[in-house]
C-alpha atoms as one frame of an Amber mdcrd trajectory, in Angstrom:
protein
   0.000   0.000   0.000   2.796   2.531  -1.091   1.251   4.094  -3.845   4.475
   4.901  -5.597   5.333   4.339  -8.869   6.614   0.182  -9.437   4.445  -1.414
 -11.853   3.829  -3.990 -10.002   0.240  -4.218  -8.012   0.049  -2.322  -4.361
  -0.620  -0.492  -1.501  -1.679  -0.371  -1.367  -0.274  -1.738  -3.924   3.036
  -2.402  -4.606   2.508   0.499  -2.237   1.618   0.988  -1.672   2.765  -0.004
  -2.255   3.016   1.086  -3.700   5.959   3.943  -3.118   8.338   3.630  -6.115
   9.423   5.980  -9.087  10.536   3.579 -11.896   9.340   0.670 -13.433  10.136
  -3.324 -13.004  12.977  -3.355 -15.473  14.616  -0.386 -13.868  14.800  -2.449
 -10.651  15.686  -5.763 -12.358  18.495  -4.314 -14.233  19.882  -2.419 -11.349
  19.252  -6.248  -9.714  21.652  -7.223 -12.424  23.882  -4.352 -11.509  24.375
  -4.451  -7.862  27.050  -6.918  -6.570  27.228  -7.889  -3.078  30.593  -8.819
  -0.747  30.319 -12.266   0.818  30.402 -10.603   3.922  27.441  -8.110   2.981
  25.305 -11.116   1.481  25.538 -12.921   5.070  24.591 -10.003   7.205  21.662
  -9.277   4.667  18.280  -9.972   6.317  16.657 -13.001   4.289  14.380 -11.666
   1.587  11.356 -13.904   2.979  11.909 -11.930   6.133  11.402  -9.084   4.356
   8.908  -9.884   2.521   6.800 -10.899   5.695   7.454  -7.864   7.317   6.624
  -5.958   4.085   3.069  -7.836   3.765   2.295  -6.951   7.791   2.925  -3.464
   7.205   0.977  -2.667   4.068  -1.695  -4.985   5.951  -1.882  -2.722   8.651
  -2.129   0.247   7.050  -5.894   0.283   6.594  -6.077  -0.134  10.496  -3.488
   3.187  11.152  -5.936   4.932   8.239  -9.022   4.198  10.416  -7.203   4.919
  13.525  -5.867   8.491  12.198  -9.486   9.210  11.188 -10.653   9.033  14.738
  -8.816  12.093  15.525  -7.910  13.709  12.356  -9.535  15.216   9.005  -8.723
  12.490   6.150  -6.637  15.094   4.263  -5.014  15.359   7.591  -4.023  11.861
   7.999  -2.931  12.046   4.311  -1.132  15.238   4.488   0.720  13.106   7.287
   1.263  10.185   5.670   3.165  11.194   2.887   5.102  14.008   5.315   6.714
  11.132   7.222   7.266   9.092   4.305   9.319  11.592   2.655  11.154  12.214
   5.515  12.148   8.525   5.333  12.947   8.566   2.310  15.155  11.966   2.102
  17.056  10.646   4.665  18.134   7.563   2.362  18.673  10.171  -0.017  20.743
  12.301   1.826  23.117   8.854   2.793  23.434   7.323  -0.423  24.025  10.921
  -1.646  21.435  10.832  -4.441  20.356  13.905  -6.353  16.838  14.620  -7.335
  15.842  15.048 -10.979  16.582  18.045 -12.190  14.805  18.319 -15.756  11.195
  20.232 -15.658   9.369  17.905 -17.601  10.813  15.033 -15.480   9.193  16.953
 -12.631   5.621  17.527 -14.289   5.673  13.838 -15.059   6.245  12.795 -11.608
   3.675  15.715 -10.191   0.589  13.728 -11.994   2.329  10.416 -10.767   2.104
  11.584  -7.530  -1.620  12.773  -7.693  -2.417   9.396  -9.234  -0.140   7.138
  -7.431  -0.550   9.285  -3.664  -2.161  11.875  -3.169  -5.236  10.967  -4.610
  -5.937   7.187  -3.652  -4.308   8.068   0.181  -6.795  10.714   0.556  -9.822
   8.388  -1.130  -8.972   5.496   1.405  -8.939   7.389   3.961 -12.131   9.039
   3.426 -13.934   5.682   2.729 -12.679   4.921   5.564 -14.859   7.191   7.722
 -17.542   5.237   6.715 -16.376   1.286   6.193 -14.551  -0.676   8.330 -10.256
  -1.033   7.238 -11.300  -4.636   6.418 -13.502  -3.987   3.240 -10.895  -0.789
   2.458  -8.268  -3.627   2.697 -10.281  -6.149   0.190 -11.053  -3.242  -2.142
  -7.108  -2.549  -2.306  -6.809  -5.936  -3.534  -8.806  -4.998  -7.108  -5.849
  -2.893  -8.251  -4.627  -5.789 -10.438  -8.324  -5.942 -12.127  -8.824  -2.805
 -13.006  -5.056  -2.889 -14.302  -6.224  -5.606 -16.589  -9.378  -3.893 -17.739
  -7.247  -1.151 -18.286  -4.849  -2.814 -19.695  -7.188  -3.870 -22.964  -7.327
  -0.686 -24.520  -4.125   1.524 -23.048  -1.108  -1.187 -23.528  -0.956  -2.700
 -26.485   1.822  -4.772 -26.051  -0.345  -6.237 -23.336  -3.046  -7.991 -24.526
  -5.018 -10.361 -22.438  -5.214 -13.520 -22.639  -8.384 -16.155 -22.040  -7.393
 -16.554 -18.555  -6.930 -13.319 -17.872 -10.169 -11.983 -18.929 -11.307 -15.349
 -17.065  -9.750 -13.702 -13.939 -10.933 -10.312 -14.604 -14.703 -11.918 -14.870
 -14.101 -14.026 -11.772 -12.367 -10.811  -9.594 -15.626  -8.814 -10.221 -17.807
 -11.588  -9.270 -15.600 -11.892  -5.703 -16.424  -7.871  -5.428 -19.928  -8.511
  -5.667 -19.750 -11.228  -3.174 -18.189  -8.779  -0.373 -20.855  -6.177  -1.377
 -23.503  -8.861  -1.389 -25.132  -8.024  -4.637 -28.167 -11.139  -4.022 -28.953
  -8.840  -1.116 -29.306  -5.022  -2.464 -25.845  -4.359  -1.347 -27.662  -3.758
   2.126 -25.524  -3.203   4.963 -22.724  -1.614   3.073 -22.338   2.275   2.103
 -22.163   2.798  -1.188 -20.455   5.872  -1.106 -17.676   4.781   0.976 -17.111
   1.426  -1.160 -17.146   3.538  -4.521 -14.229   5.625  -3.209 -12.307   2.840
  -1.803 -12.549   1.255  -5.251 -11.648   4.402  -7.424  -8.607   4.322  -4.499
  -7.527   1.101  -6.420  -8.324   2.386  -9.728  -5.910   5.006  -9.247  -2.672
   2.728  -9.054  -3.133   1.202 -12.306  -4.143   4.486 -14.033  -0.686   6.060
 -12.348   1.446   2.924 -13.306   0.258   3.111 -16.795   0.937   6.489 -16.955
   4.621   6.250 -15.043   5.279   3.264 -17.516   4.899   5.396 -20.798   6.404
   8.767 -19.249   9.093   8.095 -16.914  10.498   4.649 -17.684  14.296   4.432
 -18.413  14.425   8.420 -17.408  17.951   7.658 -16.072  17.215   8.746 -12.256
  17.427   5.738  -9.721  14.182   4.569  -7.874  14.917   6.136  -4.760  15.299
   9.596  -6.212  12.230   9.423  -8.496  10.351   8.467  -5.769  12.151  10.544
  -3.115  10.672  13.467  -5.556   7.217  12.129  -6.388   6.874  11.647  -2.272
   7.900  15.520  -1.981   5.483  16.734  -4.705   2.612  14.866  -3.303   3.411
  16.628   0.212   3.421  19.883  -1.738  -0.002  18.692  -3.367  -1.654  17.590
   0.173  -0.576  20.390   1.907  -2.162  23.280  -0.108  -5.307  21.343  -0.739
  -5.491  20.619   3.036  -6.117  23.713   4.761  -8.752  24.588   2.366 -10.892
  21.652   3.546  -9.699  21.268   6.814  -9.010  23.971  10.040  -5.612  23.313
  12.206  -6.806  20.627  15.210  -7.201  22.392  18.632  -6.052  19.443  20.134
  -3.687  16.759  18.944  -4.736  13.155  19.791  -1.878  10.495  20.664  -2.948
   7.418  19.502  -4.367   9.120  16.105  -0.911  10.410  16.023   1.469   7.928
  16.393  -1.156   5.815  13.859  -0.491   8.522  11.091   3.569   8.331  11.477
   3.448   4.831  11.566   1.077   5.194   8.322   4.004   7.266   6.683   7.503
   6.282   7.916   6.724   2.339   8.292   3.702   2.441   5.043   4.884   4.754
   3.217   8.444   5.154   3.216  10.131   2.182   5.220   8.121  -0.172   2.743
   9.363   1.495  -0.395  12.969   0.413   0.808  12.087  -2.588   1.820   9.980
  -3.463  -1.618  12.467  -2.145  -3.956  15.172  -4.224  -2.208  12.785  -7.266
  -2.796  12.802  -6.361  -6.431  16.337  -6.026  -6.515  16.851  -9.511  -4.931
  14.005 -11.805  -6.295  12.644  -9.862  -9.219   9.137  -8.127  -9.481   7.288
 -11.459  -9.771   7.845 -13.134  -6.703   7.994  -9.792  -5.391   4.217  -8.310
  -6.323   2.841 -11.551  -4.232   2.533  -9.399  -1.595  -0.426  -8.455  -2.738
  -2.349 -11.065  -2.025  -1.455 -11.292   1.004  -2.077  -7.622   2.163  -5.810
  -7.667   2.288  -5.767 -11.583   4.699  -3.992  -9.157   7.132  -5.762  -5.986
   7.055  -8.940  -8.218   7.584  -7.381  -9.997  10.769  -6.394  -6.549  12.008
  -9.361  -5.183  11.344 -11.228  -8.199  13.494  -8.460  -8.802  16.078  -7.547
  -5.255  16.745 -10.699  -2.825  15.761 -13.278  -5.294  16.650 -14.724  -5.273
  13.195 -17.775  -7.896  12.481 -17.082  -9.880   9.770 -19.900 -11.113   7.706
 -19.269 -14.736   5.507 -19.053 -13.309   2.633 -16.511 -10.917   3.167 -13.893
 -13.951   3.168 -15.215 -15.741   0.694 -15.620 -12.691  -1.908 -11.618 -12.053
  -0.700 -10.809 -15.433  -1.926 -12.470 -14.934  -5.036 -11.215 -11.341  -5.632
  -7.236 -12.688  -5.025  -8.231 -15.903  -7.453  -9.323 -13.503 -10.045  -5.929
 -11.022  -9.316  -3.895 -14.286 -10.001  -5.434 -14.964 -13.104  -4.848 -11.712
 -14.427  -1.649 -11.724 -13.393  -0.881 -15.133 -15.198   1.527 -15.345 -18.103
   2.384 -18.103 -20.619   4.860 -19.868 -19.703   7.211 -18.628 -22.640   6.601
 -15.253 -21.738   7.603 -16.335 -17.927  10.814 -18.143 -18.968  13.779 -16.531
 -17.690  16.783 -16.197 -19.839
């Protein structure tokens, strides 16, 4: 659930997930790049680790968004959010002595990335979440790779679908009526707050498609696109806040310490960690993470938050990440490495 700019599916995407300024061959060939001492390889945390911790924190970012709400104004939490994450991330910067991009159009590029990409699906989530519980936000997440496939048959050509991917697109819609329980007039569920959780996850692939055919192979490393996007979507957040929202009198702890964990572990930690993934194991293996994202959210959301949980909220999850697979599913020439 970064939200930056990898092309592979988020967070909350691959953050969140998506968080990330470049696409999956950038980070594959810089995979191919990178050489590691012995010595370095051994004290390197295994990537499974990683991966684990990467899936918990994405997972619980839907709980820290409906915990920030409790005491903040969603563009607040938002505004937040991507504050600490940059922070994060400018700190990596500042070690590994990376520059930001310097060419204007690179920058007008990466300001709609990060309106597609952050601002706007952060801000979305978190006002759906005012009004459904972080488990269904969570499960909604989860249709990213759908609408990147319906997307995906009239914007990339060189992507066309195949049988079982349109299969999967068919059968991830079907799980999404399932959670909303269609057979009963979508009763018990607001509508309002579903259909902005869902054009939340329609904003990833609209921002990856767009990153993909603007800023791929720009020549700037991952960490300084995305140290940039991260910046520009604080810039964006914080002079659309204050014309929504008033300054808090007050400043609630728990809300608080939700909204910098929502940033500097969600946000920007998880970039780092994901791109590292990437670099190690390839985007593949890497973009599982996905389907794993929404099983925690909805044990947080029970376990933590005390969230009912109605049967066919699993079983419309289960269908939703059976669908995302499908559309995710290559031939196996295409798969082949070389």
């Amino acid at each position: 659930m970064v939200g930056t700019m990898t092309t592979s599916a988020t967070p909350e995407a691959l953050p969140e997930a998506p968080v990330s300024a470049a696409s999956q061959e950038q980070a594959a060939a810089a995979s191919a790049t990178h050489q590691e001492t012995p010595g370095s390889a051994r004290r390197k945390v295994d990537w499974r680790v990683r991966f684990a911790f990467l899936s918990l924190v994405w997972g619980f970012s839907f709980l820290f968004i409906k915990v920030g709400t409790e005491g903040y104004a969603p563009f607040q939490v938002t505004l937040g959010r991507l504050l600490f994450g940059t922070v994060v991330v400018a700190v990596v910067l500042v070690v590994k002595r990376e520059r930001l991009p310097r060419s204007p159009r690179t920058w007008a590029h990466l300001s709609v990335a990060a309106l597609l990409l952050n601002a706007a699906p952060f801000s979305l989530f978190a006002y759906a979440e005012l009004t459904i519980p972080s488990t269904l936000a969570g499960i909604c997440n989860a249709t990213s790779p759908l609408w990147g496939m319906a997307l995906s048959l009239v914007a990339l050509s060189e992507d066309r679908p195949t049988r079982r991917r349109v299969a999967g697109l068919g059968l991830g819609f079907l799980g999404v009526l399932t959670v909303l329980g269609a057979w009963h007039g979508f009763s018990g569920v607001d509508a309002r707050g579903t259909a902005l959780a869902l054009l939340a996850s329609l904003c990833y692939p609209i921002g990856w498609i767009y990153v993909r055919r603007t800023l791929a192979g720009s020549g700037h490393s991952n960490i300084a696109l995305t140290g940039a996007q991260l910046l520009v979507a604080t810039v964006e957040l914080a002079v659309v806040t204050p014309l929504f929202t008033s300054m808090p009198s007050h400043f609630p702890m728990v809300p608080l310490l939700a909204v910098v964990a929502l940033g500097a572990l969600g946000t920007g930690l998880a970039f780092l960690v994901q791109y590292d993934i990437v670099s190690e194991v390839g985007p593949t293996t890497a973009q599982m993470v996905t389907y794993f994202t929404p099983v925690i959210a909805t044990a947080a959301g029970v376990a933590v938050l005390g969230e009912s949980l109605a049967w066919t909220t699993p079983v419309g999850a289960v269908i939703i990440l059976a669908g995302a697979a499908l559309t995710q599913s290559r031939p196996r020439a295409a798969r082949r490495q070389p």
